[in-house]
N, C-alpha and C positions, 0 to 999 in steps of 0.2 A: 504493500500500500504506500507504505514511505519514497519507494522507486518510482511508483506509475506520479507521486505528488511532486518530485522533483523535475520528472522529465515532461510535465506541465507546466509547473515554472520553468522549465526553458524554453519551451514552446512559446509563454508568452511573452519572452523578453528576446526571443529571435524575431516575434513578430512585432516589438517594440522598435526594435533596430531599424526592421524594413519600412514600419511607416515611420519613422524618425528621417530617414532617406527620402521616401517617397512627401512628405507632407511637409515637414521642418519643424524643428520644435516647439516654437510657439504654435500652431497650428493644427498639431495632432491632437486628436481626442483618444479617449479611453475606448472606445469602439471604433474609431482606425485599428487601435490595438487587438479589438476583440474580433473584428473581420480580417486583418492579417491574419490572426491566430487559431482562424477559421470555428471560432469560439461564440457562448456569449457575452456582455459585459458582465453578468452575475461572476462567471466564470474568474474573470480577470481581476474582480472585486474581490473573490475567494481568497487571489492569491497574495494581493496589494491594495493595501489602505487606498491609496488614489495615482492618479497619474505621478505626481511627484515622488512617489516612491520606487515605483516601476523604474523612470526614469534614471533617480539615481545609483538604484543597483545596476541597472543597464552600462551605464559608464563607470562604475565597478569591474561589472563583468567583462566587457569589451577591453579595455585597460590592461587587465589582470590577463586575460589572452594573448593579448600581443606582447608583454612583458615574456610573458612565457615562452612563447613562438620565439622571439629573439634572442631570450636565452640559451636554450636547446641549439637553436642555433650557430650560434659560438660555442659554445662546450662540447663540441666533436670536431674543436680543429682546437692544433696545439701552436703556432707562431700569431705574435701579434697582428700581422698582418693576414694569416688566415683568420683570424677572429674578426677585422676589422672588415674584409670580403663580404666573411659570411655574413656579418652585419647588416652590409649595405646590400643585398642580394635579399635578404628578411626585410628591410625595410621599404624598398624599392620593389617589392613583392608582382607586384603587376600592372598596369591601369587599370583595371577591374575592381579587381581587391583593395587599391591604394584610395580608389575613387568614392567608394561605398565606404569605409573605414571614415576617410576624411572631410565627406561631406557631412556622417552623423558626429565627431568629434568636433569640427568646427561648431557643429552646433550648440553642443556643449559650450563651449570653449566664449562662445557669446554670452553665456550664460554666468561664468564663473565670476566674473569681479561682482554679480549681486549677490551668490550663491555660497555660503562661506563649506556647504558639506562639498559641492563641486569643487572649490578649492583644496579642499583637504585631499578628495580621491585622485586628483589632478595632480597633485605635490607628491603622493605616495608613488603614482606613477612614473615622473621623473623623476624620484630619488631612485625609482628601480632602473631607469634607461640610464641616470648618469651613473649606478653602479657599474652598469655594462661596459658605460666608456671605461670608468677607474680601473676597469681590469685591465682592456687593451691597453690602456696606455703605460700602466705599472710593468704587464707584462713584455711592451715594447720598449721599457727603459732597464729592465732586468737584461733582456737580450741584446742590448746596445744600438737598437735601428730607431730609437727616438733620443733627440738629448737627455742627457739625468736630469738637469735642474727646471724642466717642463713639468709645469704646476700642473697637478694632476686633478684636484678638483676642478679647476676653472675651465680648464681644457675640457674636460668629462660636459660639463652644462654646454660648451660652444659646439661641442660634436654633434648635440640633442637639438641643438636651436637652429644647426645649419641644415639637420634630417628636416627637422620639424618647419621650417622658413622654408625650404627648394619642394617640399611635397607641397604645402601651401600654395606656394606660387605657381608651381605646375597643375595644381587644381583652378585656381583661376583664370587661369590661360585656356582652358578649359577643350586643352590637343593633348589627345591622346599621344600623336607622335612623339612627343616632346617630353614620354617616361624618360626615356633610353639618355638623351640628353640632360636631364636633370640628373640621374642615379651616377654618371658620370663627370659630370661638371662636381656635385656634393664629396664624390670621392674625392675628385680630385684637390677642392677646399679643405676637406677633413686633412690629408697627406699631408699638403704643407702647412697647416695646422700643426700636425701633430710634429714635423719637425727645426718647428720657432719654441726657441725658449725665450 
């Protein structure tokens, strides 16, 4: 009973996603949610007090996935620079996936400066991406292919803001063609990034 209750709530927080995509935040109702979810709103009421709640598990859950995906990611390659690859190969993931990802995030994201719980889940999430940089980059000054005296915090947040800034702007631009160019122009920022002290 506990299994068929969980994989219902994720029913309805995938189908929170899709109309989060499809409608846009301000805009989506509880029954967008409940007809994504091919549900009824009773349904949706069962699982979540109200939209606002839905909402901000969603950007929990969403968050919490892609931390994960990017981690796993990097922890099956052993040089900094395989780590920083595979990185940018996780995060540059598609135009499909980057587009759907970043059009519900940006929504978010509109939301956070009035939103002090979107703040919090937003802060957990990059303290978890700029963990990812502080690896690469520790592990590329252990290995001698970044300079030693490269501040590894600072460095770790600029890695996050130049993924997080080139995925942005290549969503506004709003050409698909123009993945392949960004994921490559960002490497290329991050590199000599990481070898300025």
């Amino acid at each position: 009973m506990k299994k068929k209750a969980e994989e219902r709530k994720e029913q309805v927080l995938k189908a929170a996603f899709q109309a989060v995509a499809s409608h846009g935040y301000d805009s989506v109702t509880l029954q967008d949610i409940a007809d994504h979810a091919g549900v009824s709103k009773g349904v949706v009421h069962y699982y979540f007090h109200n939209k606002e709640s839905i909402l901000s598990e969603l950007l929990q859950s969403i968050t919490a996935q892609i931390y994960e995906v990017e981690y796993r990611a990097i922890s099956g390659k052993h040089t900094a620079m395989e780590k920083l690859n595979a990185y940018m190969d996780c995060v540059f993931v598609s135009p499909e996936k980057n587009k759907k990802f970043y059009r519900v995030y940006v929504n978010f994201l509109a939301q956070a400066s009035r939103n002090p719980v979107y703040q919090k889940i937003n802060l957990a999430f990059y303290e978890n991406c700029w963990n990812i940089g502080r690896e690469i980059i520790t592990l590329g000054k252990k290995e001698g292919v970044f300079p030693i005296d490269l501040d590894v915090d600072t460095t770790a947040k600029m890695m996050r803001a130049m993924i997080d800034g080139c995925l942005t702007q290549w969503l506004m631009c709003g050409r698909d063609d123009l993945h392949d160019f960004y994921k490559k122009a960002c490497l290329k920022s991050i590199s000599t990034l990481l070898q300025t002290s």
